[in-house]
KOLBALUM-848685 format. One record per residue: residue in one letter; x, y, z of N, C-alpha, C in turn. Coordinates in steps of 0.1 Angstrom, whole numbers, padded with zeros to 4 digits. Layout:
{'A'; {X; Y; Z}; {X; Y; Z}; {X; Y; Z}}
...
% end
This chain:
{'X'; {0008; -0012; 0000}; {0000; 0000; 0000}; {0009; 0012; 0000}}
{'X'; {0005; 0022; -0007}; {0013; 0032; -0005}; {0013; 0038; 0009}}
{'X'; {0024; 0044; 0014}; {0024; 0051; 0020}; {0019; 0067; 0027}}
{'X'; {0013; 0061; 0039}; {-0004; 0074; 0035}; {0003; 0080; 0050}}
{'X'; {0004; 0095; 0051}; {0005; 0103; 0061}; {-0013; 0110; 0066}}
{'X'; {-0012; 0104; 0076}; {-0028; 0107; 0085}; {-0028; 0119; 0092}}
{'X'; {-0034; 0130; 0086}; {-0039; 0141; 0099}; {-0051; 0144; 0103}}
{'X'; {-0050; 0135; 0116}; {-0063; 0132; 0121}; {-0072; 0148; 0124}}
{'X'; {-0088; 0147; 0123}; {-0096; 0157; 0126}; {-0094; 0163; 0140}}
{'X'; {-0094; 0177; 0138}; {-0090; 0183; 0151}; {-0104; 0184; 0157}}
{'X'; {-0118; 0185; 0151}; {-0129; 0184; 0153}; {-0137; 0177; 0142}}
{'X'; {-0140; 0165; 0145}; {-0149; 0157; 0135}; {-0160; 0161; 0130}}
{'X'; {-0162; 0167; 0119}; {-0174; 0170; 0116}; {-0186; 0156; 0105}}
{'X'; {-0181; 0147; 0105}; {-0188; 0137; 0099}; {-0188; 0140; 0089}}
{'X'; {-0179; 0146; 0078}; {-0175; 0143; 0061}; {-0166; 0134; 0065}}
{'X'; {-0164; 0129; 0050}; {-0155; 0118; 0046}; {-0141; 0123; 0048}}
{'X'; {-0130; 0113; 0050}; {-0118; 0120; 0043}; {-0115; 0127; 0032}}
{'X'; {-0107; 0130; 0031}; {-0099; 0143; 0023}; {-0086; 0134; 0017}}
{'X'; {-0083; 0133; 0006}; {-0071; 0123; 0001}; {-0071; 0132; -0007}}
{'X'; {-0050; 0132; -0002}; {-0042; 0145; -0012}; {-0034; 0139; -0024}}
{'X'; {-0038; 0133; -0039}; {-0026; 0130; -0046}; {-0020; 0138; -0051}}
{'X'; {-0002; 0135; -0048}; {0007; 0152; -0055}; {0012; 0147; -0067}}
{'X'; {0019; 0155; -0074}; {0024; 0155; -0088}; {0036; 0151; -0091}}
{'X'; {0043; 0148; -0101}; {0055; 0140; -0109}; {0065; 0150; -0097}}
{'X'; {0076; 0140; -0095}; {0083; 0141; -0082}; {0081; 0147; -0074}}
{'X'; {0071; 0149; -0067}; {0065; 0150; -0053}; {0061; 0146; -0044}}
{'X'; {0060; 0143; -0032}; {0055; 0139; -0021}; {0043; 0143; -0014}}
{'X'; {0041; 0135; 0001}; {0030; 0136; 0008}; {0038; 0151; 0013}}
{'X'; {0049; 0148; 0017}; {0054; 0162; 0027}; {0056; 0175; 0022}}
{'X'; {0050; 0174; 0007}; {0049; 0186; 0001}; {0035; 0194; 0003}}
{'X'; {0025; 0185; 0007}; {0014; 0192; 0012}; {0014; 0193; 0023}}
{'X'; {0020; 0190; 0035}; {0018; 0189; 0051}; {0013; 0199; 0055}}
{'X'; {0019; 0219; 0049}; {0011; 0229; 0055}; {-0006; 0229; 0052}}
{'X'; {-0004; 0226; 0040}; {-0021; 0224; 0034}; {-0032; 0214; 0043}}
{'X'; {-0022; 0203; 0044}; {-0029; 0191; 0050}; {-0038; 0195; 0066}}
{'X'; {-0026; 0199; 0069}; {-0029; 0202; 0088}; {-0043; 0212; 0086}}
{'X'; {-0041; 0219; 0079}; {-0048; 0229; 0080}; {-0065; 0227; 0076}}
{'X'; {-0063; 0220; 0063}; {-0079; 0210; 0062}; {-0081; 0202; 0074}}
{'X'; {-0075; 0198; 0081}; {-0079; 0186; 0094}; {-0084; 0193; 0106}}
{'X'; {-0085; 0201; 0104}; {-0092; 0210; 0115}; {-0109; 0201; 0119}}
{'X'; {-0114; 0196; 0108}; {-0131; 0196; 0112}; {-0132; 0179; 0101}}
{'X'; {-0118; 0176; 0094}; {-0120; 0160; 0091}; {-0107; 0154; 0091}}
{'X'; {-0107; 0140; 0086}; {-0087; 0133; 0085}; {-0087; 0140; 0072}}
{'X'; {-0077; 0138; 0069}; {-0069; 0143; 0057}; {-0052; 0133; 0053}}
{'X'; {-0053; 0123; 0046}; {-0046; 0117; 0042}; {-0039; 0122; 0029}}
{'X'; {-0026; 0124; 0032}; {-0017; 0129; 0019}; {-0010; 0115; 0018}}
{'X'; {-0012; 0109; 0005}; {-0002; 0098; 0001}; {0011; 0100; -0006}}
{'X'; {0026; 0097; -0008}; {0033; 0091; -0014}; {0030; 0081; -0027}}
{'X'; {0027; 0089; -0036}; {0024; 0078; -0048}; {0033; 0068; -0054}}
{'X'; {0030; 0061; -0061}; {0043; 0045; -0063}; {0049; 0052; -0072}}
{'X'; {0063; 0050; -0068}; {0079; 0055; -0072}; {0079; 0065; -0068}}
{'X'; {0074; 0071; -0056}; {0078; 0085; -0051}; {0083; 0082; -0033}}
{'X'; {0088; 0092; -0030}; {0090; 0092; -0017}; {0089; 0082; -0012}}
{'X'; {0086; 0070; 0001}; {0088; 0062; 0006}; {0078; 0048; 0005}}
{'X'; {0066; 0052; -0009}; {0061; 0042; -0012}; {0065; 0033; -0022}}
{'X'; {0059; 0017; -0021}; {0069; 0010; -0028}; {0073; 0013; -0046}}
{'X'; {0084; 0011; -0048}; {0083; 0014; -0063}; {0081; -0005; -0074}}
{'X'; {0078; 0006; -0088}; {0068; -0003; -0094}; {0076; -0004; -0110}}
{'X'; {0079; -0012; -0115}; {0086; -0015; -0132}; {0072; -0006; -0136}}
{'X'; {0059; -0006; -0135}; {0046; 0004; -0136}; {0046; 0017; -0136}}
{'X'; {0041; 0023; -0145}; {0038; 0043; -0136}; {0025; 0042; -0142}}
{'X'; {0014; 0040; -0142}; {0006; 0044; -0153}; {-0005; 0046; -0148}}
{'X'; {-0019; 0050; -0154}; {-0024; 0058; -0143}; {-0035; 0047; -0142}}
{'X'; {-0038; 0037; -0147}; {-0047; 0028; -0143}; {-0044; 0023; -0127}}
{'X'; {-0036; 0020; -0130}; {-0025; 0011; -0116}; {-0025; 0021; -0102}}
{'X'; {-0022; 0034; -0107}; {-0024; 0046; -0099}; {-0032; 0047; -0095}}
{'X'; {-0045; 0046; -0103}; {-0057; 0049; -0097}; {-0061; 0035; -0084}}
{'X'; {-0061; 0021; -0087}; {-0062; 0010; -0079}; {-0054; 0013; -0066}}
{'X'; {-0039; 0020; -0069}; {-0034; 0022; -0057}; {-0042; 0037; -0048}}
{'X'; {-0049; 0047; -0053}; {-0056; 0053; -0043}; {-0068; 0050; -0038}}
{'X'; {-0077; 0038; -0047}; {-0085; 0029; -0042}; {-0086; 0025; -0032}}
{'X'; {-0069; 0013; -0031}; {-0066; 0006; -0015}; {-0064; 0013; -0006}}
{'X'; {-0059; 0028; -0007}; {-0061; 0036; 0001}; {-0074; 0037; 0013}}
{'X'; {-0085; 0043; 0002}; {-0099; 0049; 0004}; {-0101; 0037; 0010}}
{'X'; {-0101; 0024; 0005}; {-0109; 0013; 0010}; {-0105; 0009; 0026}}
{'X'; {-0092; 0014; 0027}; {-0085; 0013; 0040}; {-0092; 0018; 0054}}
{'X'; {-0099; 0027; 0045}; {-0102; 0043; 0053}; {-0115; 0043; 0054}}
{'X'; {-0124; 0031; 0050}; {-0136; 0032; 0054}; {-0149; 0036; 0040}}
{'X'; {-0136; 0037; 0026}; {-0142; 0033; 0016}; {-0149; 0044; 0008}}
{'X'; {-0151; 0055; 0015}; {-0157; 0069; 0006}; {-0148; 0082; 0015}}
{'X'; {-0142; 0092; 0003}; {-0131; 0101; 0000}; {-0137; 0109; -0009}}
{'X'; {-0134; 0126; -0002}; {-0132; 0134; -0011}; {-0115; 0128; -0017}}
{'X'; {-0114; 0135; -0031}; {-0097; 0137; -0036}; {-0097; 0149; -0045}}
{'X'; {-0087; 0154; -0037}; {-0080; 0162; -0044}; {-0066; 0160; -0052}}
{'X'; {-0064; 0159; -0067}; {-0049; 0157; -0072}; {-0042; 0167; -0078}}
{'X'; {-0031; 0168; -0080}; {-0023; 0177; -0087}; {-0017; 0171; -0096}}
{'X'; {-0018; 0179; -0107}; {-0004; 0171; -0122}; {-0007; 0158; -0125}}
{'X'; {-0002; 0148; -0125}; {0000; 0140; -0125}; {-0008; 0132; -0112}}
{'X'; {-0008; 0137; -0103}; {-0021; 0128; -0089}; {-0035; 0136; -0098}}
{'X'; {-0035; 0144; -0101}; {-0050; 0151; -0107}; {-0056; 0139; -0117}}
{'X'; {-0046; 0131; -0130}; {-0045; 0123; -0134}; {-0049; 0109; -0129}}
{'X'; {-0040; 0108; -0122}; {-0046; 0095; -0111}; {-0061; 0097; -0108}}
{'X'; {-0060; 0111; -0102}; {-0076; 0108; -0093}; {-0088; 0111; -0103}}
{'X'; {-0083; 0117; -0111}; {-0099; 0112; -0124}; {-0100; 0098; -0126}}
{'X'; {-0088; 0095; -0128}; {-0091; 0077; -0136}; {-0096; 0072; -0124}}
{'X'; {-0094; 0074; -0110}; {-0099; 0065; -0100}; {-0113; 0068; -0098}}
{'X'; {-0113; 0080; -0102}; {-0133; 0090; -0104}; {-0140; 0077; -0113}}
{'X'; {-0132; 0081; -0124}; {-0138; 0071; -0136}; {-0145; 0055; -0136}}
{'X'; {-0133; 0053; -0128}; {-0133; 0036; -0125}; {-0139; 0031; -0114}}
{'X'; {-0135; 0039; -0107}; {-0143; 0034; -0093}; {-0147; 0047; -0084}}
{'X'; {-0161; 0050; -0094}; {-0166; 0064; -0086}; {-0173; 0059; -0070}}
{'X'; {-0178; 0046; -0068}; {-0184; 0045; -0056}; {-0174; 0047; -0044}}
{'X'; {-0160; 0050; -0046}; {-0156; 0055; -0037}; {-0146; 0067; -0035}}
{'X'; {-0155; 0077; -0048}; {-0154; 0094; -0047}; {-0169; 0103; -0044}}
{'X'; {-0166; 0110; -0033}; {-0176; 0115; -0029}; {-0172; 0132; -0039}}
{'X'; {-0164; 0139; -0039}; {-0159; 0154; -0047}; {-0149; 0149; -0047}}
{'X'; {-0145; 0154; -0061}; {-0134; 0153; -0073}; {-0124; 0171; -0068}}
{'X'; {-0113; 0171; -0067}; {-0108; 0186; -0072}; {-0096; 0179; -0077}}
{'X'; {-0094; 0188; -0090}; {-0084; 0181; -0099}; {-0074; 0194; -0100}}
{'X'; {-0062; 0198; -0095}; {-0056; 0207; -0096}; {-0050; 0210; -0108}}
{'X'; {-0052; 0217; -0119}; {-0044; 0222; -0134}; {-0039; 0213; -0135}}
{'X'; {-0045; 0207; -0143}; {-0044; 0195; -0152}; {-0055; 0191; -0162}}
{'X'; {-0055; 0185; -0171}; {-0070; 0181; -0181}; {-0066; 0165; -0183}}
{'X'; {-0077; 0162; -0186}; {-0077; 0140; -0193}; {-0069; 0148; -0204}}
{'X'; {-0057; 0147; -0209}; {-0056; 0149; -0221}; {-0039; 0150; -0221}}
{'X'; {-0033; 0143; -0234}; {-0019; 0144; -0233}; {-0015; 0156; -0236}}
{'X'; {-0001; 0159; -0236}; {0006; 0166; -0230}; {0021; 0165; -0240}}
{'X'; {0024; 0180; -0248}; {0038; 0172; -0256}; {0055; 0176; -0252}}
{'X'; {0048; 0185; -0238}; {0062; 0187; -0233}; {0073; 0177; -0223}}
{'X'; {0082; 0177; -0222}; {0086; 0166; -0213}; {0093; 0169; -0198}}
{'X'; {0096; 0158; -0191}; {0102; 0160; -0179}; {0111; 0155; -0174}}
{'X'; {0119; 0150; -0186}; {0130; 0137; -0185}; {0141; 0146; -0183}}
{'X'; {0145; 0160; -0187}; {0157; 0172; -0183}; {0159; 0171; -0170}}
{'X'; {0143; 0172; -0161}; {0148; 0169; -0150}; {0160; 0160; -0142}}
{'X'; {0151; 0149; -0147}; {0155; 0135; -0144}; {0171; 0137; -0141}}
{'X'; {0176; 0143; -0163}; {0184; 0145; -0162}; {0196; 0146; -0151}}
{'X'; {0186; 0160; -0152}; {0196; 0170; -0139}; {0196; 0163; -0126}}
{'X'; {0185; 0155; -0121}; {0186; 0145; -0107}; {0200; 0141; -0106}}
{'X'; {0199; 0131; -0119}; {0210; 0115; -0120}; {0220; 0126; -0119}}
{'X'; {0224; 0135; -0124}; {0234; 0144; -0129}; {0246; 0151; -0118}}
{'X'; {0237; 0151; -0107}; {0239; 0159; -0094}; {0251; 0149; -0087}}
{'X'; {0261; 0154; -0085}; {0268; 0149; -0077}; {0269; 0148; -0061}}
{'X'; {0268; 0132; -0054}; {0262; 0133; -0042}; {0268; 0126; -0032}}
{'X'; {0284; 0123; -0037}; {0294; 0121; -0028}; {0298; 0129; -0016}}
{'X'; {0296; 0128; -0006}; {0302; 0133; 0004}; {0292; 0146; 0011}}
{'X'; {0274; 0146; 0000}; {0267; 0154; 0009}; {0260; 0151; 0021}}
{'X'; {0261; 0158; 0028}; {0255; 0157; 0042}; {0247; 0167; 0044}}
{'X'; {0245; 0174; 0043}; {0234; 0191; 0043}; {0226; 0191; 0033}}
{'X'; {0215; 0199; 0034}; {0206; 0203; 0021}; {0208; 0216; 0013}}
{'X'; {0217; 0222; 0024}; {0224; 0237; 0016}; {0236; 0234; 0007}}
{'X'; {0240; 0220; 0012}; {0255; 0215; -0001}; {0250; 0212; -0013}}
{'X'; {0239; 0197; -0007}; {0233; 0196; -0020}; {0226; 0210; -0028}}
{'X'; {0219; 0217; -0020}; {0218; 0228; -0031}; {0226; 0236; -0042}}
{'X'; {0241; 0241; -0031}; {0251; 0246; -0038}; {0249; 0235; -0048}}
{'X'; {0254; 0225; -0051}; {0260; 0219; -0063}; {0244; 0216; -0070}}
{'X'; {0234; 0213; -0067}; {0224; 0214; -0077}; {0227; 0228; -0085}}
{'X'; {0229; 0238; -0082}; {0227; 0253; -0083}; {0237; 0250; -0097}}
{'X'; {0243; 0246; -0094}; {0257; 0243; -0113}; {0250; 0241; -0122}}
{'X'; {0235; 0233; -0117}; {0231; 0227; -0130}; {0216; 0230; -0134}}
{'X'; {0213; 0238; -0119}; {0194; 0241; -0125}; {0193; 0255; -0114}}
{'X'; {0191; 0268; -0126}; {0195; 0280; -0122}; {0179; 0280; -0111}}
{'X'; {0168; 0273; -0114}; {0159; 0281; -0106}; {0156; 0275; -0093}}
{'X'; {0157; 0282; -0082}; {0161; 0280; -0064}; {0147; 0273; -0065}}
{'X'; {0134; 0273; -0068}; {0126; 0272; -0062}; {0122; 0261; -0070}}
{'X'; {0123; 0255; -0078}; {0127; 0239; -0090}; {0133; 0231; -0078}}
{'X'; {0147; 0234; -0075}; {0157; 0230; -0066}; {0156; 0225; -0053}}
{'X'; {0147; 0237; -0046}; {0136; 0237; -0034}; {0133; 0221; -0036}}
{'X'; {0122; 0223; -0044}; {0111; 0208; -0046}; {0120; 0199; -0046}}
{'X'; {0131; 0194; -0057}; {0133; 0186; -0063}; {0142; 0178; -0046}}
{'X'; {0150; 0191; -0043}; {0156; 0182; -0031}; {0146; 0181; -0017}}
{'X'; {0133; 0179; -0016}; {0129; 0176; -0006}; {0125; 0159; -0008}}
{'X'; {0126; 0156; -0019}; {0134; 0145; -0025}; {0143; 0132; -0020}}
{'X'; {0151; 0139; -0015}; {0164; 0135; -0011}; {0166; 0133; -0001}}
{'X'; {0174; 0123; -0003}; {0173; 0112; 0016}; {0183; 0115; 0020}}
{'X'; {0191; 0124; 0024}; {0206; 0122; 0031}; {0207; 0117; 0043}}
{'X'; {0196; 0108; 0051}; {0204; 0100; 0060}; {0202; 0084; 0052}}
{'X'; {0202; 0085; 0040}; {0209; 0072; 0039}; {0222; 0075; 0032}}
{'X'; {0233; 0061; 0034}; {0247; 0060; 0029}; {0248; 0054; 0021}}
{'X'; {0252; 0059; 0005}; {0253; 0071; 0009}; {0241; 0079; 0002}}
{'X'; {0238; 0089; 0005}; {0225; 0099; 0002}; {0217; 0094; -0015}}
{'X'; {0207; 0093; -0015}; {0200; 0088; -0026}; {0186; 0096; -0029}}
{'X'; {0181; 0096; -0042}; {0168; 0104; -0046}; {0155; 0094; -0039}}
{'X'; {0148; 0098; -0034}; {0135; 0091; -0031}; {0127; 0090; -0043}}
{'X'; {0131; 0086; -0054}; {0126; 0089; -0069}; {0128; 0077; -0074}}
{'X'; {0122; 0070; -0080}; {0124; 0056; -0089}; {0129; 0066; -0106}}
{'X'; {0136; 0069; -0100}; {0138; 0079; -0118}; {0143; 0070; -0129}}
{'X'; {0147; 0056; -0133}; {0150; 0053; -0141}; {0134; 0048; -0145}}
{'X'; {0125; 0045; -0142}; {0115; 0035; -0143}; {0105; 0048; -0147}}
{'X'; {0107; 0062; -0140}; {0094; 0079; -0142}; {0106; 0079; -0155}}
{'X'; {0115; 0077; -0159}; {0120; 0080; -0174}; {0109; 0072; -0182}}
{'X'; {0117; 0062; -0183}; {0111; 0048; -0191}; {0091; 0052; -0195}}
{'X'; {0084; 0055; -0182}; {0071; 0054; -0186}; {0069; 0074; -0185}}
{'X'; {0075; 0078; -0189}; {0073; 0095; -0185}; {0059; 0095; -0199}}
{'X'; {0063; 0089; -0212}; {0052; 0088; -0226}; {0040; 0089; -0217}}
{'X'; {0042; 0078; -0209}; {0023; 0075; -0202}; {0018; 0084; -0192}}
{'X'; {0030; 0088; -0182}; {0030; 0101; -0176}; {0022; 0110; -0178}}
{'X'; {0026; 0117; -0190}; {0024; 0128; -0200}; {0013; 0124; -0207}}
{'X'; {0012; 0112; -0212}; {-0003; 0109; -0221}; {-0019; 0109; -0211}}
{'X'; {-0024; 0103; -0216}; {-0042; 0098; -0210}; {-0047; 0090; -0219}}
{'X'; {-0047; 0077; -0208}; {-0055; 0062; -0220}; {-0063; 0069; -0218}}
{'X'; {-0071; 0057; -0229}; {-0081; 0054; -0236}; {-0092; 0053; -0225}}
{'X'; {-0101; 0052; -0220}; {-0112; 0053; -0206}; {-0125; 0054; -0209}}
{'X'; {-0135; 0046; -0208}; {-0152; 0047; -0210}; {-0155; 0049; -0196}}
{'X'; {-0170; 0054; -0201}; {-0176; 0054; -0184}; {-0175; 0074; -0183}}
{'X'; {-0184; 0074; -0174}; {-0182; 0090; -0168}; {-0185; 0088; -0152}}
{'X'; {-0181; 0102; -0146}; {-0182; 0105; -0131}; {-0189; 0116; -0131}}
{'X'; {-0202; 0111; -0122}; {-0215; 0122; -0125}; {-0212; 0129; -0111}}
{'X'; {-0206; 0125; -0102}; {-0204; 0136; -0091}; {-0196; 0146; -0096}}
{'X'; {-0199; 0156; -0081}; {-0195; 0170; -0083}; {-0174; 0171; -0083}}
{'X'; {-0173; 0180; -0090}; {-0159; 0175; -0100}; {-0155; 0192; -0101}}
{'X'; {-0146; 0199; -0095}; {-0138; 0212; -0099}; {-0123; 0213; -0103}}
{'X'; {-0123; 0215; -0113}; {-0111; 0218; -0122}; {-0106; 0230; -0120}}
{'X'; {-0093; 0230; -0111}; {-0093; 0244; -0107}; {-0077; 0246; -0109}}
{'X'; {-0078; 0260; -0115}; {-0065; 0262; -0124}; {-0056; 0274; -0121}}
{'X'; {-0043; 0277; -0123}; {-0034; 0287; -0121}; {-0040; 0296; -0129}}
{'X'; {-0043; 0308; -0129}; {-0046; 0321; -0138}; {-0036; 0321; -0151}}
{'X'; {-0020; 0317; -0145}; {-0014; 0322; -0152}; {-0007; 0303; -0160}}
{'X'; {-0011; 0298; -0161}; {-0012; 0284; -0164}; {-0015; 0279; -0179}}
{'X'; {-0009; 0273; -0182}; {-0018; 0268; -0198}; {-0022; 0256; -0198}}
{'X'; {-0023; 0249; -0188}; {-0024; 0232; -0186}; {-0034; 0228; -0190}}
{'X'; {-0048; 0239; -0190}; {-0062; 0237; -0189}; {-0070; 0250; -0196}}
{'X'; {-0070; 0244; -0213}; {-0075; 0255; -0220}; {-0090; 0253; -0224}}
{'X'; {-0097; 0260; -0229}; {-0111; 0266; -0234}; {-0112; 0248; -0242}}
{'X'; {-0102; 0249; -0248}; {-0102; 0237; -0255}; {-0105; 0222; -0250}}
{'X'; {-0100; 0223; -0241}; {-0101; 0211; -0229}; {-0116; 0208; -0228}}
{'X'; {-0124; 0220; -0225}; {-0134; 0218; -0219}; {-0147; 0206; -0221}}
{'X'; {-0145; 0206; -0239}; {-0154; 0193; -0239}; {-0153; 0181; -0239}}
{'X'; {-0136; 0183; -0238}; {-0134; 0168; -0238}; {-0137; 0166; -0222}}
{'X'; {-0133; 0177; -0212}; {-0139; 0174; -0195}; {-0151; 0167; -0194}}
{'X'; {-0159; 0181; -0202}; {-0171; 0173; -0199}; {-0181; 0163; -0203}}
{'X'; {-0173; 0157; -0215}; {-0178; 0140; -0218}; {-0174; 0129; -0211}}
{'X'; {-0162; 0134; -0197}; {-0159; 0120; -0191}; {-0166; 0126; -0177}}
{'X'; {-0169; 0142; -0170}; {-0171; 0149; -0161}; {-0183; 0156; -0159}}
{'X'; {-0195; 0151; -0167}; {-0204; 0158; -0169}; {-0211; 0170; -0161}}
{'X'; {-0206; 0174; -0147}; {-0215; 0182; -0134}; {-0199; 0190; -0132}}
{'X'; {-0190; 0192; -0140}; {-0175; 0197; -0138}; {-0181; 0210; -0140}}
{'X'; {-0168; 0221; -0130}; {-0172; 0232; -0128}; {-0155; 0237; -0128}}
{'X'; {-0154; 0249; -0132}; {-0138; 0255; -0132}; {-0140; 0264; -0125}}
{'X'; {-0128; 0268; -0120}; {-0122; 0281; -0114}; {-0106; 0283; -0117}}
{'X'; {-0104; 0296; -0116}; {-0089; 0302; -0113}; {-0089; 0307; -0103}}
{'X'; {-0073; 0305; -0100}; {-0068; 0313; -0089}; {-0057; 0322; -0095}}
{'X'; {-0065; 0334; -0095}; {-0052; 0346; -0103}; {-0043; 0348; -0100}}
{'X'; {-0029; 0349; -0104}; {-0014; 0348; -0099}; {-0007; 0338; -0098}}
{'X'; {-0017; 0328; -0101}; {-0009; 0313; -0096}; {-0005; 0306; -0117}}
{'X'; {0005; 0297; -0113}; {0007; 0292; -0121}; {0006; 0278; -0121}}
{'X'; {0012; 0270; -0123}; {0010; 0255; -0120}; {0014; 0250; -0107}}
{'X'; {0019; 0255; -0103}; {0023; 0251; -0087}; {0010; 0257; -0077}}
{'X'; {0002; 0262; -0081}; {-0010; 0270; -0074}; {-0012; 0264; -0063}}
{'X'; {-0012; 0257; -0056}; {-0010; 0251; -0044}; {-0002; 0258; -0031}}
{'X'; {0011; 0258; -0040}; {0025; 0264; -0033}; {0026; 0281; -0035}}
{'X'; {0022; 0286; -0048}; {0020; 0299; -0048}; {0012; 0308; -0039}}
{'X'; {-0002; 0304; -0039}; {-0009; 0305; -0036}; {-0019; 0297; -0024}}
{'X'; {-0009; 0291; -0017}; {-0019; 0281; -0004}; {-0034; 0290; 0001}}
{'X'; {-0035; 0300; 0009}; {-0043; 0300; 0013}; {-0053; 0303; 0001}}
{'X'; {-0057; 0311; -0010}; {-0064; 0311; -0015}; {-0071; 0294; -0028}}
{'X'; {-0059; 0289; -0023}; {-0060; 0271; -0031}; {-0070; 0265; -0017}}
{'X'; {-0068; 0269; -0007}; {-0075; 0264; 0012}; {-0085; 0264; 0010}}
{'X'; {-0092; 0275; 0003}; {-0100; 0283; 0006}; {-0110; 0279; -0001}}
{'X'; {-0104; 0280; -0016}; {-0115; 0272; -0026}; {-0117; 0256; -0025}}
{'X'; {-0113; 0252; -0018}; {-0109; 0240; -0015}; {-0124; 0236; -0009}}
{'X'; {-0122; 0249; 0002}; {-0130; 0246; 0019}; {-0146; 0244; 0014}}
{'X'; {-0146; 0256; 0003}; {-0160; 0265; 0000}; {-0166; 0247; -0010}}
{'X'; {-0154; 0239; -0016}; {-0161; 0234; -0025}; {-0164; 0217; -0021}}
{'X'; {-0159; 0217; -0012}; {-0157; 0202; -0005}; {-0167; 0202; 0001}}
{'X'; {-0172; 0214; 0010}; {-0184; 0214; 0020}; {-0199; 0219; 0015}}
% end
């Protein structure tokens, strides 16, 4: 099972859980400020998705398989979940909408669309494998020497919370040879019948192109009751740019 971080309700209000899937090299502990802060009035489970952070990894990335793994989650948990995904988890948690709606109560799919995608993410990768990691012990060294090879601090930020340096010697919490190999499928969206008639918000960076006018009908032949918003200023990371106002719309649409 993947690895699910629980933040139990500070006041139970009797909604379902809250299940956070995050995006192509990301973690649960990239949502933690977000997380805590929804748990106020229900749980809130952020997962580690397979080949990320400390869940198990898989010769698989694909989003069928992704979706069964947030399944066993929900099922864990008592079996009905709001989800929220991002990127690549936004991906997952449609197909899991899709496939097995009886255990999605609200959909929020963070900038993203069912629809491929022709830019890539394998530079990254690159730059991961690339990073020299002999002899780090700090996250300010590893930065210095990321910094040789990927000018933007806040790329860098993400990519090394990543990074395990208490193991010996320090290694990526990333299955990166295997997110190369299936990045096509990553980036693509099988083939999928069936629709998810629950309530479903597609909610997007202002300043984002992930999720255009164009998108829309293909949304709403798999999402029929889908509804959009933006959050002005934000771009794809809208989450992290923008937390409290991503909280917010979150709060208004979950409840």
């Amino acid at each position: 099972m993947l690895t699910t971080v629980i933040h139990p309700a500070e006041r139970p209000s009797g909604l379902p859980p809250l299940l956070i899937a995050h995006g192509l090299f990301g973690s649960a502990r990239n949502w933690g400020v977000i997380a805590r802060r929804l748990a106020d009035s229900r749980d809130v489970l952020a997962v580690d998705m397979r080949n990320h952070g400390t869940s198990p990894w898989s010769e698989v990335h694909r989003y069928p398989e992704m979706a069964a793994d947030l399944a066993e989650v929900i099922e864990a948990q008592g079996g009905l979940a709001d989800v929220v995904g991002h990127s690549m988890g936004g991906k997952a948690a449609m197909m899991l909408a899709l496939t097995r709606p009886e255990r999605v109560r609200r959909l929020v799919v963070a900038d993203i669309a069912p629809v491929g995608y022709g830019h890539d993410q394998r530079q990254h990768i690159d730059t991961m494998e690339a990073l020299d990691l002999a002899g780090v012990t700090t996250r300010g060294e590893a930065d210095r020497r990321l910094a040789a090879l990927l000018d933007d601090a806040a790329l860098r930020a993400f990519f090394l919370q990543s990074l395990d340096l208490k193991a010996d010697p320090p290694r990526w919490r990333l299955n990166l040879p295997v997110l190369r190999q299936e990045m096509p499928q990553i980036l693509g969206w099988p083939e999928v019948s069936g629709q998810f008639e629950g309530p479903v918000l597609f909610l997007s960076g202002g300043e984002s192109r992930y999720v255009l006018p164009e998108h829309r009908e293909t949304i709403r032949g798999l999402f029929p009751a889908a509804r959009f918003a933006k959050i002005p200023g934000a771009g794809h990371w809208l989450h992290a740019e923008k937390p409290r106002e991503f909280e917010e719309t979150l709060r208004v649409f979950l409840s």
